[in-house]
C-alpha positions as CSV (number, residue, x, y, z in Angstrom):
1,X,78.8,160.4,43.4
2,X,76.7,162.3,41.3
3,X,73.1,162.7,42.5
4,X,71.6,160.6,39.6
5,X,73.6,157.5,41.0
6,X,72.6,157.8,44.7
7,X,68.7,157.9,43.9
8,X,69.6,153.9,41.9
9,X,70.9,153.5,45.0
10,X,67.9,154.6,46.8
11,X,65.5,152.7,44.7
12,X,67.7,149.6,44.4
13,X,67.6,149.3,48.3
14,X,63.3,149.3,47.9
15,X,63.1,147.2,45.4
16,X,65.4,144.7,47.5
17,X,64.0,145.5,50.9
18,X,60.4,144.9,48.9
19,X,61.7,141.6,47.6
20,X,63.0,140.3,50.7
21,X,60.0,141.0,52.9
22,X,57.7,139.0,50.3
23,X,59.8,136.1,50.1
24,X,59.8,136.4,54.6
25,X,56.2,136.6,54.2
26,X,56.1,133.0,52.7
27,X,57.2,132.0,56.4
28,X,53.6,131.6,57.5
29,X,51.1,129.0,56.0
30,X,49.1,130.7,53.2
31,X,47.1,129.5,49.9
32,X,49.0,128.3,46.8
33,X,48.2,131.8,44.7
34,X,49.5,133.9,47.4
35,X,52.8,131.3,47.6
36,X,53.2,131.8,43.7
37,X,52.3,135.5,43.8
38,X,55.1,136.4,46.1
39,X,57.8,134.3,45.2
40,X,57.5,135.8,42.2
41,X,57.0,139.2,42.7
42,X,59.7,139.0,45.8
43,X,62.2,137.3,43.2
44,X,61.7,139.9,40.6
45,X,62.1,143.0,42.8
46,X,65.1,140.9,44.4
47,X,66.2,141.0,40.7
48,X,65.5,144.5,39.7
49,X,67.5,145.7,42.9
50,X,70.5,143.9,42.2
51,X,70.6,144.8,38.3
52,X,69.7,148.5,39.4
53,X,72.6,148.2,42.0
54,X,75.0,146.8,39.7
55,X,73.7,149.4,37.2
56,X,74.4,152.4,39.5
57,X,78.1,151.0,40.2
58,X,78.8,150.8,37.1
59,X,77.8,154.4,36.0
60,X,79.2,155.9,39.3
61,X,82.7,154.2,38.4
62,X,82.8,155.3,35.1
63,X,82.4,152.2,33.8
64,X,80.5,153.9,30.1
65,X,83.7,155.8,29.4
């Protein structure tokens, strides 16, 4: 694994670990911007991690050749 593939690693476990704590946040009672600010933000870094993950799998496998 070259070095390039283990920092989309790195920054695919944020922007998951980022997603998932906003979408846990929605747990406790809050307004209806702050509902529809984090489920969207959480999905979309929920989102970027996975395609980042999946992205970094692919390159690490050889997957381009």
């Amino acid at each position: 694994m070259t070095w390039h593939v283990a920092i989309m690693y790195v920054v695919a476990t944020v922007f998951a670990l980022i997603g998932a704590g906003l979408l846990l946040a929605l747990t406790r009672p809050s307004g209806p911007a702050k509902v529809y600010v984090f489920r969207m933000a959480g999905i979309m870094a929920l989102a970027a991690g996975a395609v980042l993950a999946m992205s970094a799998t692919a390159i690490w496998r050889g997957g381009l050749e």
